[in-house]
N, C-alpha and C positions, 0 to 999 in steps of 0.2 A: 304723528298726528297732533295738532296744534287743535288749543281752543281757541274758537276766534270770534267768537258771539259767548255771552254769560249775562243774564240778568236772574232778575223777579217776576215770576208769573202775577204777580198784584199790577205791575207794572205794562208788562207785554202779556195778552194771552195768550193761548198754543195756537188759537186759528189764524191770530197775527202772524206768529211765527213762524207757520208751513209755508203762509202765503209770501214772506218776506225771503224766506229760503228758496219759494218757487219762483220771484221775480229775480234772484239773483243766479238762478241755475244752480244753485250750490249743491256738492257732492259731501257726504260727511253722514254723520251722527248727530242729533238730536236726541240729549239727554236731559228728562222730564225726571223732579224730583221734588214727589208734595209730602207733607210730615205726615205722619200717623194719624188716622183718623177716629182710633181710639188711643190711649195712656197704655196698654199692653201691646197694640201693633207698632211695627217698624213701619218706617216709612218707605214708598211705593218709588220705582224707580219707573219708567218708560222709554225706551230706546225706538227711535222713529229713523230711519235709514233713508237717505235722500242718491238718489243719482240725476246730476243734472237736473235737479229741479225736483222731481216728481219722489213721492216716497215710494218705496219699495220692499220695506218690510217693517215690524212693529215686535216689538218684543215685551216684556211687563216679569216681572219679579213679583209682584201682586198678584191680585184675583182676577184671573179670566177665564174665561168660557174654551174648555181643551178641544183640543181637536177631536177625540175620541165623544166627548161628551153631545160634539155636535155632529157626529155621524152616527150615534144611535137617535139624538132629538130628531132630525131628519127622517131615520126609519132606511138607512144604508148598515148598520152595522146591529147587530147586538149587541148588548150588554157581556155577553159571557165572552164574547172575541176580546170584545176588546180590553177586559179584564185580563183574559188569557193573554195577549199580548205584551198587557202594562206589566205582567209576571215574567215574560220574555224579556222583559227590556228589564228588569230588575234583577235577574240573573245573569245578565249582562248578555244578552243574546244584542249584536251591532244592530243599528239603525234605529230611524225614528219609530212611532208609531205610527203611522201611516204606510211607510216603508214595509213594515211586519204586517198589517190587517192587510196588504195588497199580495204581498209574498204567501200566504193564508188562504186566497182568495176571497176573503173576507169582504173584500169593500175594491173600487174599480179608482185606477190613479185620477181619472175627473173629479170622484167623489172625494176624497182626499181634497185634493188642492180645490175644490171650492169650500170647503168645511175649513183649511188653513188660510182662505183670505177673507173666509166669513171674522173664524175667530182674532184676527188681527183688525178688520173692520170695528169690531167691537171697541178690542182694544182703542183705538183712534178716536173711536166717536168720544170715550169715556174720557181722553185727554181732553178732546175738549169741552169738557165741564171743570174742568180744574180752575180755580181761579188764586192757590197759593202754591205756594214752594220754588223752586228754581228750577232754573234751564241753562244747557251750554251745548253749544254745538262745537263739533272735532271735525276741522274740515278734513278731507279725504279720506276719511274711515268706511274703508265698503262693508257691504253687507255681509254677515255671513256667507260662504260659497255653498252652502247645505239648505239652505233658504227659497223656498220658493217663490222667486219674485212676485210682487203685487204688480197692478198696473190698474191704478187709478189716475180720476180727475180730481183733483183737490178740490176745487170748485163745486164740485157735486158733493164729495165728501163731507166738505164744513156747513153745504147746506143739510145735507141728510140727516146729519150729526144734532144741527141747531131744531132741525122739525122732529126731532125724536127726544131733544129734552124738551122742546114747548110740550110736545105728546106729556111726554112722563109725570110733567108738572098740570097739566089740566085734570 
C-alpha cells in the first residue's frame, strides 16, 4: 500500500479532502494526524476508510464516544452489561463489545450497529474541525474485515458536521 496524497491540514482541510477522495473514487486510507492539544497529550491520529469513493469506516486513537457509552445514553443497555462485558473482553473473552452485549442478550444487533455508526459519525464530524496536523492517504488499504460498514453521503456528512460546529459556537 503506497502513499499517494500527503500534505498539511493548514493547507487542505479534511472536508476538502473527503470530497477530493470522493470525486476521484479513491479506495485507501485516510490518515488524519493533529498534535496534542495539550503539552502532556500525544497527538490524535484518525483513520477514515474509503471504498470507491464513499467512506466506510472511521477509527480515532483519541477521545470518542464508545459504543457501549452510547447504548446505555440511548437507554438500549445498562451500565452493569456492559461493564460486565468490557470485564469479558478484558479477560480475554473473543469479540467486540457489541458482539458480547448481543451474545448476553443485552442489547439487539440494530442497536449495536446504529450506536457503531453513530459513534464513528462523531468521529468525522470532529475531523472536520481540525484545521492543523497532517494527512496522507494509502491507496488500496481496505477496511478492517471486522468493521461494520458505514454507508454515508459525504455531502450530507460535511454539511451536518459544519451546522453542528456553527451550533456549538453560537
Amino acid at each position: 500500500m503506497s502513499v499517494v496524497l500527503e500534505g498539511d491540514l493548514a493547507r487542505f482541510q479534511p472536508a476538502e479532502l473527503l470530497q477530493l477522495l470522493q470525486l476521484a473514487q479513491a479506495t485507501g486510507r485516510l490518515e488524519l494526524t493533529r498534535p496534542p492539544a495539550r503539552p502532556a497529550a500525544g497527538a490524535e491520529t484518525v483513520d477514515v476508510y474509503f471504498a470507491a469513493g464513499r467512506p466506510v469506516s472511521a477509527r480515532t486513537d483519541g477521545h470518542a464516544v464508545r459504543t457501549g457509552e452510547l447504548l446505555v445514553h440511548h437507554g438500549h443497555a445498562d451500565a452493569a452489561a456492559v461493564a460486565q462485558a468490557l470485564e469479558r473482553q478484558r479477560r480475554g473473552a473473543p469479540g467486540r463489545l457489541g458482539q458480547l452485549l448481543r451474545e448476553a442478550g443485552a442489547v439487539t444487533s440494530e442497536q449495536v450497529t446504529r450506536a457503531v455508526h453513530e459513534g464513528r459519525l462523531r468521529i468525522l464530524y470532529g475531523v472536520l474541525l481540525w484545521r492543523e496536523g497532517r494527512f496522507r492517504f494509502h491507496a488500496d488499504e481496505p477496511a478492517p474485515g471486522d468493521d461494520l460498514p458505514l454507508d454515508l453521503d459525504l455531502d450530507r456528512l460535511i454539511l451536518e458536521g459544519l451546522r453542528l460546529a456553527d451550533q456549538a459556537r453560537a
